[in-house]
C-alpha positions, 0 to 999 in steps of 0.5 A: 768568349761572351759568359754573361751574354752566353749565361743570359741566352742559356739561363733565360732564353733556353730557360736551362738549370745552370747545372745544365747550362755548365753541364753543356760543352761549347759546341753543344750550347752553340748548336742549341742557340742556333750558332752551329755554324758560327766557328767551324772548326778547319777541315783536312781540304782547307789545311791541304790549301794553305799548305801549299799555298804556304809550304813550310821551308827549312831553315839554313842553319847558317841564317843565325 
């Protein structure tokens, strides 16, 4: 994660206290600069996808 990037953008872009500033989670500092979208988190419809595409198999036991 970019701290000083994001320090400059919270501190002097948003003009925040830096109690504030560290007060905030991640999520909510990204939604205040207007990154909302930038790492959304994987929903339940794609894990669906990749377990199928991906099925997990069991290992043999014999396999070493």
């Amino acid at each position: 994660m970019d701290w000083p990037g994001l320090m400059r953008a919270g501190l002097h872009g948003l003009r925040l206290h830096p109690r504030d500033f560290w007060a905030l989670t991640p999520s909510e500092l990204q939604l205040m600069l207007g990154l909302s979208q930038a790492h959304m988190p994987m929903g339940r419809a794609r894990l669906d996808d990749l377990l199928r595409a991906f099925p997990d198999t069991p290992k043999d036991m014999n396999d070493g």
